[in-house]
MARDOFI-630262 format. One line per field, with one value per residue: chain; z, y, x of N, C-alpha, C, O in turn; residue in three letters. Coordinates in steps of 0.02 Angstrom, whole numbers, m for minus. Atoms other than C-alpha are relative to their C-alpha. Example, Ala and Ser with C-alpha at 12.3 -4.5 7.8 and 13.67 -1.06 7.14 Angstrom:
BEGIN
unit	c(A / A)
n_Z	c(0 / m3)
n_Y	c(m59 / m59)
n_X	c(45 / m42)
ca_Z	c(390 / 357)
ca_Y	c(m225 / m53)
ca_X	c(615 / 684)
c_Z	c(0 / 37)
c_Y	c(60 / 55)
c_X	c(45 / m39)
o_Z	c(33 / 45)
o_Y	c(59 / 110)
o_X	c(97 / m14)
code	c(ALA / SER)
END
This chain:
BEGIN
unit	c(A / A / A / A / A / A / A / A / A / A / A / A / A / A / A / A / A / A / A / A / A / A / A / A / A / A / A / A / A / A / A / A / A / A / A / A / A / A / A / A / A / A / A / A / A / A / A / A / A / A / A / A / A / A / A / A / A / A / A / A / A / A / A / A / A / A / A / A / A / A / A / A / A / A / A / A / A / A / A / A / A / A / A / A / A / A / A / A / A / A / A / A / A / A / A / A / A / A / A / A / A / A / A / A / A / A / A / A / A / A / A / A / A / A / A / A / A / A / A / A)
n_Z	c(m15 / 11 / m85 / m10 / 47 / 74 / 15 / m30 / m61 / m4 / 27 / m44 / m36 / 45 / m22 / m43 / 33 / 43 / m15 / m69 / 38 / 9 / m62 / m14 / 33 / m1 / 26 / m47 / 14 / m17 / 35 / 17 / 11 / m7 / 71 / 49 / 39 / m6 / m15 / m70 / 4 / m57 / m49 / 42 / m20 / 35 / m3 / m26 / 32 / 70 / m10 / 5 / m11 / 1 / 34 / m33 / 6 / m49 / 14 / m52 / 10 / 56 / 31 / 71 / 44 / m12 / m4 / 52 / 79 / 2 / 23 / 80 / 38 / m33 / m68 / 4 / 19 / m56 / m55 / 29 / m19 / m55 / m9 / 28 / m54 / m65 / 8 / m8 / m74 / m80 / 25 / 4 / 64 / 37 / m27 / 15 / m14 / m19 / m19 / m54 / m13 / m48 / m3 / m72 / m65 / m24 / 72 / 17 / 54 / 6 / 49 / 4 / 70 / 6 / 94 / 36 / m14 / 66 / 54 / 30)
n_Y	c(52 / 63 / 56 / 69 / 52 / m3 / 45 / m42 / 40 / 81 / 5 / m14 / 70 / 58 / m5 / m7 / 62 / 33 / m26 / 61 / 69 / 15 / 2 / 94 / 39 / m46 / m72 / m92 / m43 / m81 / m68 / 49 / m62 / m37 / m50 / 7 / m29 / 9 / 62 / 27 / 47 / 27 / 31 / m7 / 41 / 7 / 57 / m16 / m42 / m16 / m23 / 32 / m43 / 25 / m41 / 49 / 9 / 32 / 8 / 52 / 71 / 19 / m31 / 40 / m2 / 38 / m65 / 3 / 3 / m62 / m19 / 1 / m12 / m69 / m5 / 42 / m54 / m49 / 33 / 21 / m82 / m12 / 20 / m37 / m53 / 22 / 35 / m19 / m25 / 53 / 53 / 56 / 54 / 57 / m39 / 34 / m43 / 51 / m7 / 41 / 3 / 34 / m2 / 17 / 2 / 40 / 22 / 54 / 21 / m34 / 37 / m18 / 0 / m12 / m44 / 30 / m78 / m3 / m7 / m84)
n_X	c(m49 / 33 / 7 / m50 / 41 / m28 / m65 / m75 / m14 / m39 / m94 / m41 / 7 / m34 / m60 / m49 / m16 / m76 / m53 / 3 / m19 / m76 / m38 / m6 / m44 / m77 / m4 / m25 / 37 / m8 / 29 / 65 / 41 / m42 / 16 / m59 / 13 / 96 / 7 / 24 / m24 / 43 / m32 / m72 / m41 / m80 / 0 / m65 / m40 / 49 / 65 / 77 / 69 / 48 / 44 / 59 / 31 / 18 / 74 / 52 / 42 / 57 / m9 / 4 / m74 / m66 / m52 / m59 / 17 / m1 / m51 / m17 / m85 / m21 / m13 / m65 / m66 / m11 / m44 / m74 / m3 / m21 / m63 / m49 / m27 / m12 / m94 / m58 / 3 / m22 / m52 / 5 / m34 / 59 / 81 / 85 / 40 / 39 / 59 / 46 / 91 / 52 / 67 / 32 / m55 / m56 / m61 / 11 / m44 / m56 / m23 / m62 / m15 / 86 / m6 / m59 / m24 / m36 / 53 / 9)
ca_Z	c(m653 / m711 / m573 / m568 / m689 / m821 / m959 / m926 / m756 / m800 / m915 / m778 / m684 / m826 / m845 / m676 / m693 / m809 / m743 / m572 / m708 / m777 / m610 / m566 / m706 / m687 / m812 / m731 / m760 / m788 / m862 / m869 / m961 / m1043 / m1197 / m1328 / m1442 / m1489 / m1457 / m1290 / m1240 / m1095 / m1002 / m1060 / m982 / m981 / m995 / m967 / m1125 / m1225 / m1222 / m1208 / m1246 / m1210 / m1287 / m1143 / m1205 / m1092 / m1118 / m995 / m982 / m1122 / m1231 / m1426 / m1497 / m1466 / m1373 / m1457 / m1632 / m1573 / m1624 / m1781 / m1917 / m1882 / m1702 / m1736 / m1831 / m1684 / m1573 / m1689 / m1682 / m1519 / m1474 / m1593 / m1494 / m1341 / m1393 / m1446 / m1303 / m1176 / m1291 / m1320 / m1458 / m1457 / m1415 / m1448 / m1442 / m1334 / m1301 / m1156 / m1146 / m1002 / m993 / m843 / m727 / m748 / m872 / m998 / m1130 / m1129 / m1309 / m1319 / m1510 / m1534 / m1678 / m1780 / m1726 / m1897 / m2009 / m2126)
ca_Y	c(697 / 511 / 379 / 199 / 137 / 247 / 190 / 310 / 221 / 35 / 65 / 155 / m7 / m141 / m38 / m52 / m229 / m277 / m161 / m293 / m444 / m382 / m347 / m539 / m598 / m500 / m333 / m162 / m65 / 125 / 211 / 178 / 306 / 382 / 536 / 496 / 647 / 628 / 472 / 363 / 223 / 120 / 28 / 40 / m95 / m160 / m357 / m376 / m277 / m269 / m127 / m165 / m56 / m121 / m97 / m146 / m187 / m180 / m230 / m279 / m447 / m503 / m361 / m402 / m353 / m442 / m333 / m398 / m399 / m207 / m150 / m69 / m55 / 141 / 113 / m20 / 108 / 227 / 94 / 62 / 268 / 267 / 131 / 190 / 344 / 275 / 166 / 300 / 393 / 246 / 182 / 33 / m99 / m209 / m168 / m254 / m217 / m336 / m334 / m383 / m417 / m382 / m410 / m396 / m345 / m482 / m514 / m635 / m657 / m581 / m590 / m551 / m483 / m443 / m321 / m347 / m168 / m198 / m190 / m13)
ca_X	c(m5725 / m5744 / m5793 / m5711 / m5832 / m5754 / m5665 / m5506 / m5526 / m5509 / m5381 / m5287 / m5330 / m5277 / m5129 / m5073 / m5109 / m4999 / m4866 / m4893 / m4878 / m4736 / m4628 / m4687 / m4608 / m4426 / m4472 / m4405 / m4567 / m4505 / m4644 / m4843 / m4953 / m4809 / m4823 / m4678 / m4704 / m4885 / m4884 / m4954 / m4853 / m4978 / m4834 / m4635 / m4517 / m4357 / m4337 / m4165 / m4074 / m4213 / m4357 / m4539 / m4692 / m4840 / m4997 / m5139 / m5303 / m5433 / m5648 / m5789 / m5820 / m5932 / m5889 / m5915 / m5722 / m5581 / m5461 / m5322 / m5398 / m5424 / m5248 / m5270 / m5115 / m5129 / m5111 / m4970 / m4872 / m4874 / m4817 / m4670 / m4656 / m4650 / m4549 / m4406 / m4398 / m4418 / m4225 / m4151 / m4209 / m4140 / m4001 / m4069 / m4016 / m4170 / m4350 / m4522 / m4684 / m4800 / m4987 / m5101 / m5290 / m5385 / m5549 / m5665 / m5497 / m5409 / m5257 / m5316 / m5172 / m4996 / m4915 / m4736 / m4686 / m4886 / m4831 / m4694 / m4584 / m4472 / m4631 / m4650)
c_Z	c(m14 / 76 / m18 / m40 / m56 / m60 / m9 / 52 / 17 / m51 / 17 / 21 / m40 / m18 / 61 / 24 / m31 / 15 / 38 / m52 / m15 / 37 / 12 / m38 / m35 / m43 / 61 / m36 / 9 / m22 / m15 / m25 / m32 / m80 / m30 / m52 / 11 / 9 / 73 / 15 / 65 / 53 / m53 / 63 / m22 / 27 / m24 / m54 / m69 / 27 / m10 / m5 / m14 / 5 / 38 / m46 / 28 / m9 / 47 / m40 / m33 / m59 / m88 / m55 / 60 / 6 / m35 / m68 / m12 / m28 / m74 / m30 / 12 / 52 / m9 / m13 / 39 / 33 / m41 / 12 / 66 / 40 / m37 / 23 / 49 / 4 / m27 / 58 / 70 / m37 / m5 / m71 / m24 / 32 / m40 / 11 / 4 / 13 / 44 / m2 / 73 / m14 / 75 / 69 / 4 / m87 / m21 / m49 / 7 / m70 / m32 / m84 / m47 / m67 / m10 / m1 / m83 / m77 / m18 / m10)
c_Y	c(m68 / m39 / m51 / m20 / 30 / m30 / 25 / m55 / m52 / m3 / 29 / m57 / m57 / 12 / m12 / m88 / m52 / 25 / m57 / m77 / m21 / m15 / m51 / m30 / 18 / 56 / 22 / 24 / 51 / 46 / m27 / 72 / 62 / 31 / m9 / 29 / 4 / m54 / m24 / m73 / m37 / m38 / m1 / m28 / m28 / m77 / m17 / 50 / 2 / 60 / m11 / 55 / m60 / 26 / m40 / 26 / m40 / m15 / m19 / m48 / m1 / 63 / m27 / 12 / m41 / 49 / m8 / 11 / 92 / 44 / 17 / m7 / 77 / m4 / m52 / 31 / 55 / m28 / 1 / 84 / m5 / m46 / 11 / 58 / m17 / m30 / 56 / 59 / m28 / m31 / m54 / m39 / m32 / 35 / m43 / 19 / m59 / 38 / m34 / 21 / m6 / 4 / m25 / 22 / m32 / m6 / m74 / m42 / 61 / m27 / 52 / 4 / m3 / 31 / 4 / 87 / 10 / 19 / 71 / m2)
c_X	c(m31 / 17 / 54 / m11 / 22 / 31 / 71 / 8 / 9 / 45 / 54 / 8 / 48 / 66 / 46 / 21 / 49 / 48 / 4 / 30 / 56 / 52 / 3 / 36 / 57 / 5 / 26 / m68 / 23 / m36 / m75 / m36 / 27 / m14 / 67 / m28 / m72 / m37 / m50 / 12 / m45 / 58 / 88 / 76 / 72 / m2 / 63 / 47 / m41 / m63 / m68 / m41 / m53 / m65 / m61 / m76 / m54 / m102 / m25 / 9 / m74 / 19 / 2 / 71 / 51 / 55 / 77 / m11 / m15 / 67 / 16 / 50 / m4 / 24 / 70 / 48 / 9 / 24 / 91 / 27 / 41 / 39 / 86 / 37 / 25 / 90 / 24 / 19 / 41 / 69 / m16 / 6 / m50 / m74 / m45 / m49 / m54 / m88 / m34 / m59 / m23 / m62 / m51 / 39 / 22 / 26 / m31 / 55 / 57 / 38 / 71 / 14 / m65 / 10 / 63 / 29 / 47 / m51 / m20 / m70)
o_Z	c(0 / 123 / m40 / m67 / m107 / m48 / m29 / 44 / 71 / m52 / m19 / 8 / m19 / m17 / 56 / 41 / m17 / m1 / 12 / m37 / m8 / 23 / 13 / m13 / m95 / m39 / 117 / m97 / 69 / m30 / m44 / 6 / m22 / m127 / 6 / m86 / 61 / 10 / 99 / m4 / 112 / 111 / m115 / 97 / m74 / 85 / m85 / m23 / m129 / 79 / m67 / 40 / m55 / 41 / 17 / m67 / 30 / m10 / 80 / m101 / m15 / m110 / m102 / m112 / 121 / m38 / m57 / m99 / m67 / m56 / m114 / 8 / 47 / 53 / 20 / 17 / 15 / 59 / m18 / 55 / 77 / 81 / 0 / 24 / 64 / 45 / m14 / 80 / 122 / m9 / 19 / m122 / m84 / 64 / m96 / 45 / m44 / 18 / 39 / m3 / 107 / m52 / 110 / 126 / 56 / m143 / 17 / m57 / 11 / m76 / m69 / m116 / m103 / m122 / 36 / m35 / m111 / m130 / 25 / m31)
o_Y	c(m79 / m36 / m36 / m55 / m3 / m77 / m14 / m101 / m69 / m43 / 24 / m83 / m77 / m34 / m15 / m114 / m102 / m14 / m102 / m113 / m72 / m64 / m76 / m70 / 9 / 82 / m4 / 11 / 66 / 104 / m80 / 124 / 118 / m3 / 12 / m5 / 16 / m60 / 18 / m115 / m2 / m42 / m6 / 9 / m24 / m86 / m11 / 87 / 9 / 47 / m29 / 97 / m106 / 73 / m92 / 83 / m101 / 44 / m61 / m54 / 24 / 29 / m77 / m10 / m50 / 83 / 34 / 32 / 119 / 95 / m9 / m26 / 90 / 24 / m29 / 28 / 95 / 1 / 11 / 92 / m3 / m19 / 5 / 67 / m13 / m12 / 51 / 83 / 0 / m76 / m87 / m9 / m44 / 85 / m64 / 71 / m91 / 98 / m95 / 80 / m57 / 48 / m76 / 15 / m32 / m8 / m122 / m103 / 120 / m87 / 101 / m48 / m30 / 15 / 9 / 130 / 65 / 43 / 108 / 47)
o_X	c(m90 / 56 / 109 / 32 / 21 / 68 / 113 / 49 / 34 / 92 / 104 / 63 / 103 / 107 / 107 / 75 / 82 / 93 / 37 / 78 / 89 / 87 / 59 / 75 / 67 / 61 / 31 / m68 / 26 / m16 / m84 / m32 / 4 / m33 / 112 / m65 / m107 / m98 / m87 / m29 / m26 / 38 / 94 / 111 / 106 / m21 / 69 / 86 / m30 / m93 / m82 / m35 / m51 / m82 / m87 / m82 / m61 / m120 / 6 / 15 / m127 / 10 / 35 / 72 / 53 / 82 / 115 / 38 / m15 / 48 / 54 / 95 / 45 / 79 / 119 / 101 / 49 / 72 / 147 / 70 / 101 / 76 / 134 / 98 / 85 / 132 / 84 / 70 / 59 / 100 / 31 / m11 / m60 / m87 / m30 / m47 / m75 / m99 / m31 / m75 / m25 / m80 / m51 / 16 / 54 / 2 / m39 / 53 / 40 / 50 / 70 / 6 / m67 / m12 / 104 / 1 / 44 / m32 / m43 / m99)
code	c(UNK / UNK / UNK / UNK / UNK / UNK / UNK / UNK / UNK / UNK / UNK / UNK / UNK / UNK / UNK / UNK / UNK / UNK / UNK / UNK / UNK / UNK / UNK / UNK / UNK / UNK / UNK / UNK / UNK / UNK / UNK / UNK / UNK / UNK / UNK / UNK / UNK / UNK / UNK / UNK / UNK / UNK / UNK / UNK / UNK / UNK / UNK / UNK / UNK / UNK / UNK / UNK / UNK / UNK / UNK / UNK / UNK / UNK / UNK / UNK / UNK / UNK / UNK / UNK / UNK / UNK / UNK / UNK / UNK / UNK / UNK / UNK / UNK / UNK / UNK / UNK / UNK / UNK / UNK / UNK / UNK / UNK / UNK / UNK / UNK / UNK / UNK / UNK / UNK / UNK / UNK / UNK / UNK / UNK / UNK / UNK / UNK / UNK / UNK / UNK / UNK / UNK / UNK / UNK / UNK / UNK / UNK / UNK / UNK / UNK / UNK / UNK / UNK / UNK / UNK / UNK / UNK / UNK / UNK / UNK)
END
């Protein structure tokens, strides 16, 4: 079993995080940690008639990548994957696909429309 110090275990953490961030700032959080196909969506919100996946990215403090600059284009085209499902899964019309950095345990950057969900 991994301890706290894992890194499963702070990106349980940074996920739950940003779930808390979002709720503060009026999302519906309905889904954190969630399997869409083969997919792995980290947090999947609803901001008022639009869907959100969000793609947390989490590093110790001091760490030498840039957790945002971590988001490959493979991994981008899975988000688009899996948000696509996810709307026609929920009926939804609009959907985006945001990213958050933590680093150290605390949220450092939230960036709404992080990857462009329309992009092949």
């Amino acid at each position: 079993m991994k301890g706290a110090g894992s890194t499963t275990a702070r990106g349980r953490l940074a996920e739950q995080l940003v779930a808390d961030h979002l709720t503060r700032q009026g999302f519906i959080v309905i889904a954190q940690d969630l399997r869409v196909g083969r997919e792995e969506v980290d947090v999947l919100a609803w901001e008022g008639a639009t869907l959100v996946v969000v793609e947390v990215r989490s590093r110790r403090a001091g760490a030498m990548v840039d957790p945002l600059s971590s988001v490959s284009r493979a991994k981008q085209r899975r988000l688009r994957i899996a948000l696509a499902r996810c709307m026609v899964e929920r009926g939804a019309r609009d959907g985006r696909i945001d990213v958050a950095a933590v680093v150290g345990g605390a949220l450092v950057e939230y960036i709404p429309n992080a990857v462009d969900y329309t992009e092949t």
